[in-house]
C-alpha positions in Angstrom: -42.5 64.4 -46.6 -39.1 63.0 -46.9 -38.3 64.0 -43.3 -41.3 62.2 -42.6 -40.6 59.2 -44.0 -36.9 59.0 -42.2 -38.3 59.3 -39.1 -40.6 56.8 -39.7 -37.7 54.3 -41.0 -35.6 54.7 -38.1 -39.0 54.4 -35.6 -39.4 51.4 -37.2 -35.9 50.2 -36.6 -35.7 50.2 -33.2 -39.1 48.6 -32.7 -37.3 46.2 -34.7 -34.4 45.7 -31.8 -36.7 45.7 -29.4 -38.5 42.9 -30.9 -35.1 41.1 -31.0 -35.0 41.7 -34.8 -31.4 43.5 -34.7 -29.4 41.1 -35.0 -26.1 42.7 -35.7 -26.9 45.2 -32.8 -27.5 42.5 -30.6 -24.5 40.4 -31.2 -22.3 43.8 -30.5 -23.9 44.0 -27.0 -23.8 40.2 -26.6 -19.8 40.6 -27.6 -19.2 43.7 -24.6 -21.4 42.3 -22.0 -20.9 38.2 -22.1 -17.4 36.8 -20.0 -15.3 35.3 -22.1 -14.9 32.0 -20.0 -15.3 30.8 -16.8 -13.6 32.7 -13.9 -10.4 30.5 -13.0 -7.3 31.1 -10.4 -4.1 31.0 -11.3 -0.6 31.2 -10.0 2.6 31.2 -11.7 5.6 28.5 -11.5 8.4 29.7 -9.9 11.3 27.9 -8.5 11.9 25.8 -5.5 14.6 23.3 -4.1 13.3 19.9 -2.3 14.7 17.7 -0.1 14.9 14.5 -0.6 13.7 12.9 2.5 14.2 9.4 3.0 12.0 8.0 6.2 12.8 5.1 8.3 11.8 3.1 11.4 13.7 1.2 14.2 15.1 1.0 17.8 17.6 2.7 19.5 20.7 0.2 19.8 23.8 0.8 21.8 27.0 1.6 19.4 29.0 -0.6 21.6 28.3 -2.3 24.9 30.8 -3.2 27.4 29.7 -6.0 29.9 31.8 -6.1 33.2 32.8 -9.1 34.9 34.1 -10.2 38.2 38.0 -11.0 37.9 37.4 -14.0 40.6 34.9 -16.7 41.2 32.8 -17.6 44.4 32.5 -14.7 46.0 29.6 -12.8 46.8 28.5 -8.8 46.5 28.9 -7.1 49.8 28.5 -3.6 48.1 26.6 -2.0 44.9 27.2 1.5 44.4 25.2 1.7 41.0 22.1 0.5 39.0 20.7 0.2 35.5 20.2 3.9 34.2 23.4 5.3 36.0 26.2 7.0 34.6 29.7 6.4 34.9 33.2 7.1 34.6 35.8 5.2 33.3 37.7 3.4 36.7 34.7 4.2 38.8 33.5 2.1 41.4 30.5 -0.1 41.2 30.3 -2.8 43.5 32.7 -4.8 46.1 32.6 -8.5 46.6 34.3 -10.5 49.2 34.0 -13.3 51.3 31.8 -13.5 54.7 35.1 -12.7 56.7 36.1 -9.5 54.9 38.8 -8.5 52.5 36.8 -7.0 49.7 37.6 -7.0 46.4 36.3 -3.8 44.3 34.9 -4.4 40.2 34.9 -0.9 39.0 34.1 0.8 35.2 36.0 -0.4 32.5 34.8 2.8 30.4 32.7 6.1 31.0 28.7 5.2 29.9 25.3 4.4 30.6 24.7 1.3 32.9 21.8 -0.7 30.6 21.7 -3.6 32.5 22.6 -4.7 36.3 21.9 -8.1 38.0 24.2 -7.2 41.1 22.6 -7.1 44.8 24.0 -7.4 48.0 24.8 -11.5 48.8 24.0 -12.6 45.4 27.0 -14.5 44.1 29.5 -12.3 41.3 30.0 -14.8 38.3 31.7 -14.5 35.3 28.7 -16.3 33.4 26.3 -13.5 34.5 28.1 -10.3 34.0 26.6 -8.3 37.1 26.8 -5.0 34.6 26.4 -4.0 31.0 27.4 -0.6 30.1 27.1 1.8 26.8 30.5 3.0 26.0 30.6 6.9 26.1 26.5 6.8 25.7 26.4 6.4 22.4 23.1 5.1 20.6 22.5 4.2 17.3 18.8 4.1 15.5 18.8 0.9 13.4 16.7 0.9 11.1 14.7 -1.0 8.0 15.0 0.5 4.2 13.9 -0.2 1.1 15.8 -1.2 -1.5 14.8 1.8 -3.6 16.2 3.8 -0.5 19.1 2.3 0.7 20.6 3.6 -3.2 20.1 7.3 -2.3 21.5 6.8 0.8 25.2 7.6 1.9 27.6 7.7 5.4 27.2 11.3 6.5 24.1 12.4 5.5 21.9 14.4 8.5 18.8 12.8 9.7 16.4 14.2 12.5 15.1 11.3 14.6 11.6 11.4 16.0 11.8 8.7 19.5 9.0 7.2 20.7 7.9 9.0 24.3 11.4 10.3 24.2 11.4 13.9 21.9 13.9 14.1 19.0 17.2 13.7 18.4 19.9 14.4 15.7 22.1 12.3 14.0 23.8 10.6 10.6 24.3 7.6 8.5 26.7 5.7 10.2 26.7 3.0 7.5 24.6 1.6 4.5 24.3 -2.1 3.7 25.4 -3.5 0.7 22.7 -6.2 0.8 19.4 -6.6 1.4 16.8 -9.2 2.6 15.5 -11.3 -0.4 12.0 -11.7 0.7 11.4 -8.4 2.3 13.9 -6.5 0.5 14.8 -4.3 3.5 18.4 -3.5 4.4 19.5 -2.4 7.2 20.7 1.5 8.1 22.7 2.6 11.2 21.9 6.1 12.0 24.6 7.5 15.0 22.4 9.7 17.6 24.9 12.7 17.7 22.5 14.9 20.1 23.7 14.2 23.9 20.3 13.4 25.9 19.3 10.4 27.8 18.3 7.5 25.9 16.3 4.4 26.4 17.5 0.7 24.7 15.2 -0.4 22.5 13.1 2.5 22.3 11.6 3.1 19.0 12.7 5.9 16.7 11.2 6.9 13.2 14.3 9.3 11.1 13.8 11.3 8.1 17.0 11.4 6.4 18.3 13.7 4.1 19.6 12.2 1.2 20.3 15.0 -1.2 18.4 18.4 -2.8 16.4 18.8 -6.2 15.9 22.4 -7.9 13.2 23.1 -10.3 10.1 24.4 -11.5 7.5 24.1 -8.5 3.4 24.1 -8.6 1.1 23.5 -5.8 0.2 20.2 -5.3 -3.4 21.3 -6.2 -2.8 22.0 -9.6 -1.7 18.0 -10.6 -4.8 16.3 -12.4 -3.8 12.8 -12.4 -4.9 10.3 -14.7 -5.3 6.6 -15.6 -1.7 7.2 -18.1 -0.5 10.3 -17.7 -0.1 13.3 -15.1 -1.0 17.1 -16.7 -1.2 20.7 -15.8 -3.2 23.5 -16.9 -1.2 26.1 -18.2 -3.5 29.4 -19.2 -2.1 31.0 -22.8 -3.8 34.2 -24.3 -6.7 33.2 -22.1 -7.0 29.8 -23.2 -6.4 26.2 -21.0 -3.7 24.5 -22.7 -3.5 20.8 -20.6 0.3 20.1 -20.4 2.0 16.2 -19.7 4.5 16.8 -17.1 7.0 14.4 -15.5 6.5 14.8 -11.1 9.3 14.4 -8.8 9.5 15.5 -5.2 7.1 16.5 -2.8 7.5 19.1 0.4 4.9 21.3 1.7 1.8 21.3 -0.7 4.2 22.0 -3.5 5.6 19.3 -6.1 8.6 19.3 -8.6 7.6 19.4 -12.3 10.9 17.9 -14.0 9.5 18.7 -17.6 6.4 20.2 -19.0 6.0 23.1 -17.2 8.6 26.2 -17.3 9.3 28.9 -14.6 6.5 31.9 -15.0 4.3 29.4 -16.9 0.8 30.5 -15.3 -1.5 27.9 -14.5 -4.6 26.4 -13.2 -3.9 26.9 -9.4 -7.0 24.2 -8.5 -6.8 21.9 -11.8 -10.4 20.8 -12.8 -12.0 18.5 -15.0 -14.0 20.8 -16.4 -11.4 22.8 -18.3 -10.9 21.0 -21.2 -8.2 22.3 -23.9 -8.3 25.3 -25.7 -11.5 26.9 -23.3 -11.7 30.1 -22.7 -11.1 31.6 -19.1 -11.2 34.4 -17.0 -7.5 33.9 -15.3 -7.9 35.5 -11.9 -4.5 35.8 -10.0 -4.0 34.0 -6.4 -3.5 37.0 -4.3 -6.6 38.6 -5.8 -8.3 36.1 -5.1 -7.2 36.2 -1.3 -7.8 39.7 -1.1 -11.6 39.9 -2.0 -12.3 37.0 1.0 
């Protein structure tokens, strides 16, 4: 009879936790099964040095310019041996003027260069008011260029700058000086940038540089893992599983990645796509980035 009555107790207990009357077996099973927050990816901070980049936007402007002049008046071009666009050497021939019976008179190149300008031709008169050439000592071109105030203080004779020209490729060159003013209404300044590449170049051409101004190292995140907010800037930082929302001070930007100053430390793992949704102290499910990229 006992035996009995023991089977009958324990028959009756698990028609009791079928019926959902178990409740201490239930929560067990609840505990294994149930995730313990919502799946999130993650990647660690790791460190990262950005350039500063300063960007600015001008026209190509010749260094210096020579303008060539006839040593005598009232005569007249019998010869032109260049144009606009031409190069020369220094002592060089470029055009012969005379009177109509003869005796020539030959105006050659003061320095080596590009020609930028001509107004010679054959009978037009050679006067000293209208310098029948212009020409850009040694070829050298300067991008000059508008800055902010903000920028012209990180910005120093020297620094490298790669210069983007309009219809024209790019060229390289460096600060070849920094005002020590600027405008009062626009508060622009400014900037002479020295093309140092040797390639043909165009006056007045427009040019866009991004100059170097100096390098930052620090603790790096992607760009997707900023929430920004109406008074401060945070990152979710995953601890024992749990979203901890850090304010962090941003500094530079370079390819998708941005410079965390304070807030976040080197190996913290965090949110890698920062959501609204995670709210502080929720669990998660951190999932690392390459995983991630290996189950698509």
């Amino acid at each position: 009879m006992r035996s009995r009555a023991r089977a009958v107790l324990v028959g009756t207990v698990g028609l009791a936790c079928v019926f959902g009357t178990c409740p201490q077996i239930a929560r067990a099973a609840d505990d294994t099964e149930a995730p313990k927050g919502a799946a999130v990816t993650v990647i660690r901070a790791t460190k990262v040095c950005f350039a500063d980049i300063v960007e600015v936007f001008g026209s190509l402007q010749p260094h210096e310019e020579v303008t060539v002049r006839p040593d005598r008046e009232g005569l007249k071009f019998t010869q032109v041996m260049v144009d606009a666009g031409d190069t020369v050497t220094a002592g060089q021939a470029m055009a012969k003027i005379g009177p109509a019976d003869g005796g020539d008179i030959t105006i050659t190149a003061p320095v080596a260069g590009l020609v930028s300008a001509s107004t010679a031709a054959i009978g037009a008169p050679a006067t000293a008011q209208q310098p029948p050439f212009r020409i850009v000592k040694n070829n050298e071109f300067d991008l000059v260029a508008d800055a902010a105030a903000k920028d012209i203080l990180k910005l120093a004779v020297g620094q490298p700058a790669v210069i983007r020209i309009v219809g024209g490729g790019t060229a390289q060159g460096r600060v070849r000086s920094v005002p020590s003013t600027v405008d009062q209404i626009s508060q622009l300044g400014q900037v002479q940038i020295a093309i140092t590449s040797k390639q043909r170049m165009l006056v007045n051409a427009s040019g866009r540089a991004k100059i170097t101004a100096g390098q930052s190292c620090g603790v790096s995140v992607p760009l997707t893992a900023i929430l920004y907010g109406d008074d401060s800037t945070v990152v979710q930082v995953i601890r024992r599983d749990r979203v901890e929302t850090h304010r962090v001070d941003v500094g530079l930007m370079s390819g998708g990645q941005v410079e965390i100053k304070s807030g976040v430390n080197e190996n913290d793992v965090v949110v890698a796509k920062a959501g609204a949704l995670l709210r502080e102290g929720d669990p998660v499910r951190p999932i690392s980035e390459a995983d991630t990229a290996q189950s698509k």
